[in-house]
N, C-alpha and C positions, 0 to 999 in steps of 0.2 A: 140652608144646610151647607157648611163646609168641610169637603173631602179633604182626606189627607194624601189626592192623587197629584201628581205633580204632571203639569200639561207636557211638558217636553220630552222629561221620562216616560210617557203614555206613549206621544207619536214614537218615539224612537224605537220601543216594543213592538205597537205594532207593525212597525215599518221591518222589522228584525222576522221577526214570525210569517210576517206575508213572506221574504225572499226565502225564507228556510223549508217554507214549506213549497215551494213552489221548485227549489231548486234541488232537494231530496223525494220527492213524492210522495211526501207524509200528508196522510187525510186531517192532520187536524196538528195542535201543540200548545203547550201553554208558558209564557216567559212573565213572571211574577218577580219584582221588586222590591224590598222592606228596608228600612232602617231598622237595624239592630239593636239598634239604642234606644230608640219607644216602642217599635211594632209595626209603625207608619205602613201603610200601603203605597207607595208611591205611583207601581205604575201593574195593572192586571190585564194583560192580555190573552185571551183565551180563546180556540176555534175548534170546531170539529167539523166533519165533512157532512151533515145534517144540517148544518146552521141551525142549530137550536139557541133559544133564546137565553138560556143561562149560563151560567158561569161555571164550565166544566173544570174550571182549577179549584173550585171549591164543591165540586158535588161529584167528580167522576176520579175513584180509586184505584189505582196502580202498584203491581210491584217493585220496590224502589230499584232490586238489583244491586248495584257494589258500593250503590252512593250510602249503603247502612252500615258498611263495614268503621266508617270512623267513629256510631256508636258503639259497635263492640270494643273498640280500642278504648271508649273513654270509660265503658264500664271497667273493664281491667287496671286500667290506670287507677281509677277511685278507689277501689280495693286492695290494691298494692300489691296484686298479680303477679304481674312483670313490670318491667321498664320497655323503654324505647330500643335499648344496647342489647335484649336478650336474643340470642340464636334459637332459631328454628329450624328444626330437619325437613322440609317440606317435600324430599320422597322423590326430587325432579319432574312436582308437578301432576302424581296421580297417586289418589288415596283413597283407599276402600272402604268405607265406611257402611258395616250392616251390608245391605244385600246393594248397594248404589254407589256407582265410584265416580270419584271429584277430581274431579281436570282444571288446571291451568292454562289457558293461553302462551303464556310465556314459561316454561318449566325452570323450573329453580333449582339444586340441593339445598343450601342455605339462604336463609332471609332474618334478616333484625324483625323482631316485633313491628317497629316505623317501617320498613321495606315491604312487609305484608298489605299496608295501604298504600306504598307509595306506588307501588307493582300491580296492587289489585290479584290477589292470589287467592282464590279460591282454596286452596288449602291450608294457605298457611291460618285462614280465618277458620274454618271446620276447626283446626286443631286447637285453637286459642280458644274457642267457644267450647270446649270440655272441661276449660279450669273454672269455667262458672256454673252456679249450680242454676236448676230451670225457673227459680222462684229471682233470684238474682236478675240472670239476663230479662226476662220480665219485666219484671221491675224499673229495670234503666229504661227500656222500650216506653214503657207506659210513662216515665218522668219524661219523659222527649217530648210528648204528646200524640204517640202514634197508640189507635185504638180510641180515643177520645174526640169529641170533637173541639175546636181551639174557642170558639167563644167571637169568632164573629157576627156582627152585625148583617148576615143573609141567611134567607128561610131555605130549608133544604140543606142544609149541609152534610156532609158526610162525613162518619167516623172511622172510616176505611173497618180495616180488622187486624186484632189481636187478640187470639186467642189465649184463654188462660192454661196455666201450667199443664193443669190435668187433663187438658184435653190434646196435647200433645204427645205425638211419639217419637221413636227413637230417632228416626231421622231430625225432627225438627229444629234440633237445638242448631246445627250445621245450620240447615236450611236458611233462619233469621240471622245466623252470621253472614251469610251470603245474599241477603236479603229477599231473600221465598217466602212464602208459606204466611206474609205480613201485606196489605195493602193499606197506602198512605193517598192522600190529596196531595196536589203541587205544594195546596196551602200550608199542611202539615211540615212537609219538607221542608219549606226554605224558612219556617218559622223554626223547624228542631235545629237548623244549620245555623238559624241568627241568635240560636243560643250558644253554640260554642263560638262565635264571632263575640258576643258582648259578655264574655269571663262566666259563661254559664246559667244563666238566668232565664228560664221559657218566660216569654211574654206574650199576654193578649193580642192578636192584631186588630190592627184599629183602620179601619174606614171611613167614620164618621168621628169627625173632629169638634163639631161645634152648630149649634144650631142659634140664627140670630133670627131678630125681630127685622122688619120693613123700614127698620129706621138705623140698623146698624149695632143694636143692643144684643149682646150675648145671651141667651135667653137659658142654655146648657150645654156643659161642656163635659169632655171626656177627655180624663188625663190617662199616659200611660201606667198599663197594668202589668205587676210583677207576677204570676203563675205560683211558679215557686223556681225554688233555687237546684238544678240538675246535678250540676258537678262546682269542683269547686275552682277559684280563677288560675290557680296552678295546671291543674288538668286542662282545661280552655285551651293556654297558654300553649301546652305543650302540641297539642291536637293542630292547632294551628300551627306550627313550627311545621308538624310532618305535611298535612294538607298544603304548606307552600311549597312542601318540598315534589310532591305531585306536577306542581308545574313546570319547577325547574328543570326535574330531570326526570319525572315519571311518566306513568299513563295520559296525563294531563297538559301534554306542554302545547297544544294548541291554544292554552286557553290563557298564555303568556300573552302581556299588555307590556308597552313599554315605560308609559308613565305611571302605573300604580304596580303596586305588589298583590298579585292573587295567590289566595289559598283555594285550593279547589279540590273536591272528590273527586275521585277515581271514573274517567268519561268513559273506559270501558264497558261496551253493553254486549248483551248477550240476547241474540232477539228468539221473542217465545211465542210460538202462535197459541191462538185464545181458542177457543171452542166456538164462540159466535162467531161469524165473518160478518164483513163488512158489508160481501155482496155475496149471490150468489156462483159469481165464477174466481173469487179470489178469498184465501183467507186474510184473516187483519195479524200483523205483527207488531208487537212494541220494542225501540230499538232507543237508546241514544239518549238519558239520562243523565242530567249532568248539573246540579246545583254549586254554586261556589261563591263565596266570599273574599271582601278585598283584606287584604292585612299590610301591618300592623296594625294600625288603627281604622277595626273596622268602620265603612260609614253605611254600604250597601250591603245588601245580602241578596244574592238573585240565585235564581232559580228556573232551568233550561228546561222543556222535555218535548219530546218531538213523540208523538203517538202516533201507533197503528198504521205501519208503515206496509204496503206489501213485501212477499220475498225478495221478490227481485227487485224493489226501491231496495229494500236495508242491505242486500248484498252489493248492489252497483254502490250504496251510498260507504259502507266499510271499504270499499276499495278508493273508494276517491273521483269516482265518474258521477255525473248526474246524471240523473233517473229522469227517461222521455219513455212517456207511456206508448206503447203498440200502436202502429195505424192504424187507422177503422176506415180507410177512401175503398171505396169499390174498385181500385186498381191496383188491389194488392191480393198478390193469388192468393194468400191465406184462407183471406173470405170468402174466397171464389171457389177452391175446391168442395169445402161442403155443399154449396148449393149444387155442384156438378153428383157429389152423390148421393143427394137427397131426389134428383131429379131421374137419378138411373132406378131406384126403389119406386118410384112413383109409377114409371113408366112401366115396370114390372107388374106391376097391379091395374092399369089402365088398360079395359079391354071393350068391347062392345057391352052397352045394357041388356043386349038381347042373351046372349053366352054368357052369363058371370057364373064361376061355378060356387057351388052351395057352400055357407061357412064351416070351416071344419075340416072340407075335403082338400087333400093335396092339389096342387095346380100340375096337371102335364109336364111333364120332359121334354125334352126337345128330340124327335125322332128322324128317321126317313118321312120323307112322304109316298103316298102309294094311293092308289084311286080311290080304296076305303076310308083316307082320312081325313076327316072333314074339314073343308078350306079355312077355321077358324082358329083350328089349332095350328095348321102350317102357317096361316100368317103369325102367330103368336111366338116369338121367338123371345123370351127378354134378356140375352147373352148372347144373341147371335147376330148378324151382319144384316139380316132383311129389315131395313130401316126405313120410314117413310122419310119427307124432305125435312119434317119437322124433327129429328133426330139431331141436325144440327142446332138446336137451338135448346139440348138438352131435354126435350121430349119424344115420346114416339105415336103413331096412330095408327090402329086398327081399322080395319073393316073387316066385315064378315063376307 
């Protein structure tokens, strides 16, 4: 069997993914490579802090967040909505929408239609996603390939979600502008993103290139497959103009190369805890989403995302520090005060077998002492100063 993974492209993935996650404190990530122009898989790197055996870029669903906003733009485009030149009143950044209101990181008044992605504006996208109707936005969603699954050669795959029209409400139409309320694969993504890199075209990806005989005879091959056709190469065209413009002077200009031209989605994330944790003393957070293509003549299409980061990984990692997880040495008084009062409760309870008093009843007070009172409750102090020697060592001892 020959893959259509490219060894060099592989190591360099994984070699990319090990520093990333090690240098942000993300439990897992997955950095997926395609040719645009067949589907090729060149290079699938994928981890989770499980080490499980499969390929979580193709079986574990995510929401994309603002890397879906250059869909809604391209549905608007093919419909002849807006343009690129059209002004938006985006409110400086906070918009009420129903009983929920939508904030901007960076606050605007005015934005171009193109400046809504190039900025990453939560609002200015809610307000653009009301000139489309719900069977519309839909629709484009579903020609992208998000909701379906893409027709890879792996068992298990996952078709993330998209719900249909009718099962949505008044908020949702915002939401899938902003990309909520939608879960996609890595795989999904950097295959709808290698469709506006190659003039519009969803293609199958492909894995599995060719299978020969022991003698070197092609026995079956697999040519590249066309889906269907999303948008048309005009809209492409144009999508990519603004996504390069992301790099140059938007959201996105970390992800400036000096030898090629990238077009890139909007790297702004928004980090969302999940309901399941990772562990039980930390929740899991997803942060840091960022698919992008090279232009003008796409070759690569790649595909970034760093998952399930904790809080304080994706806040030290938005600031710009790397994330070093807490000490755990036993010479850090952290660890040392609880043992100190788990030892003072214990010893409050530690008394002779002979005296225990019955479950249920209050335990003594701490009183005078006086000739009537019997030597087992005057030794019984557990807040008070009569300590045996073993006291210092965070216990106490009784005798009767």
């Amino acid at each position: 069997m020959v893959l259509t993974i490219d060894a060099g492209l592989q190591e360099i993935a994984e070699d990319a993914l090990s520093r990333a996650i090690e240098s942000s404190g993300a439990s897992g990530g997955d950095v997926l490579i395609v040719d645009p122009r067949t589907g090729d898989l060149l290079a699938v790197a994928s981890r989770r802090h499980d080490g499980s055996l499969k390929v979580p870029a193709f079986t574990d669903p995510f929401e994309p967040g603002s890397t879906a906003k250059p869909f809604l733009l391209a549905s608007l485009l093919s419909e002849g909505l807006v343009s690129l030149t059209d002004s938006i009143d985006v409110m400086h950044g906070v918009f009420k929408d129903g009983r929920r209101v939508i904030r901007d990181v960076h606050p605007y008044d005015k934005l171009t239609v193109a400046e809504v992605v190039r900025y990453s504006s939560n609002v200015g996208a809610a307000l653009l996603s009301k000139r489309l109707s719900y069977d519309m936005q839909h629709k484009y969603l579903r020609d992208f390939g998000f909701g379906l699954p893409t027709g890879i050669d792996y068992p298990a795959e996952s078709s993330g979600l998209l719900r249909r029209p009718d099962r949505w409400s008044g908020l949702s139409q915002a939401s899938l502008a902003m990309g909520y309320e939608i879960s996609v694969t890595s795989l999904q993504l950097v295959m709808a993103y290698a469709a506006l890199a190659n003039g519009g075209r969803l293609l199958r990806p492909r894995l599995l290139k060719e299978v020969r005989s022991h003698t070197g005879e092609v026995l079956e091959r697999w040519d590249p497959q066309t889906i269907r056709r999303v948008i048309d190469e005009r809209v492409a065209s144009q999508i990519t103009e603004v996504l390069t413009s992301v790099v140059e002077g938007g959201t996105g200009t970390r992800a400036a190369m000096t030898t090629l031209s990238v077009a890139a989605a909007p790297p702004l994330s928004r980090t969302v805890p999940q309901k399941t944790p990772v562990s039980s003393s930390s929740p899991s957070w997803r942060t840091r989403k960022a698919p992008f293509t090279a232009a003008p003549s796409p070759r690569r299409s790649v595909a970034v995302l760093s998952r399930r980061r904790s809080r304080r990984a994706a806040s030290r990692s938005l600031e710009g520090r790397p994330y070093r997880p807490p000490s755990t040495s036993t010479g850090d008084s952290r660890s040392v005060r609880p043992f100190r009062r788990m030892s003072r409760v214990l010893s409050s309870l530690s008394r002779s077998p002979s005296h225990r008093i019955p479950f249920g009843s209050h335990p003594p007070t701490r009183r005078r002492t006086c000739p009537r009172t019997p030597r087992w409750i005057r030794r019984w102090t557990p807040f008070g100063s009569r300590r045996s020697r073993g006291a210092r060592d965070g216990f106490r001892t009784f005798a009767a």
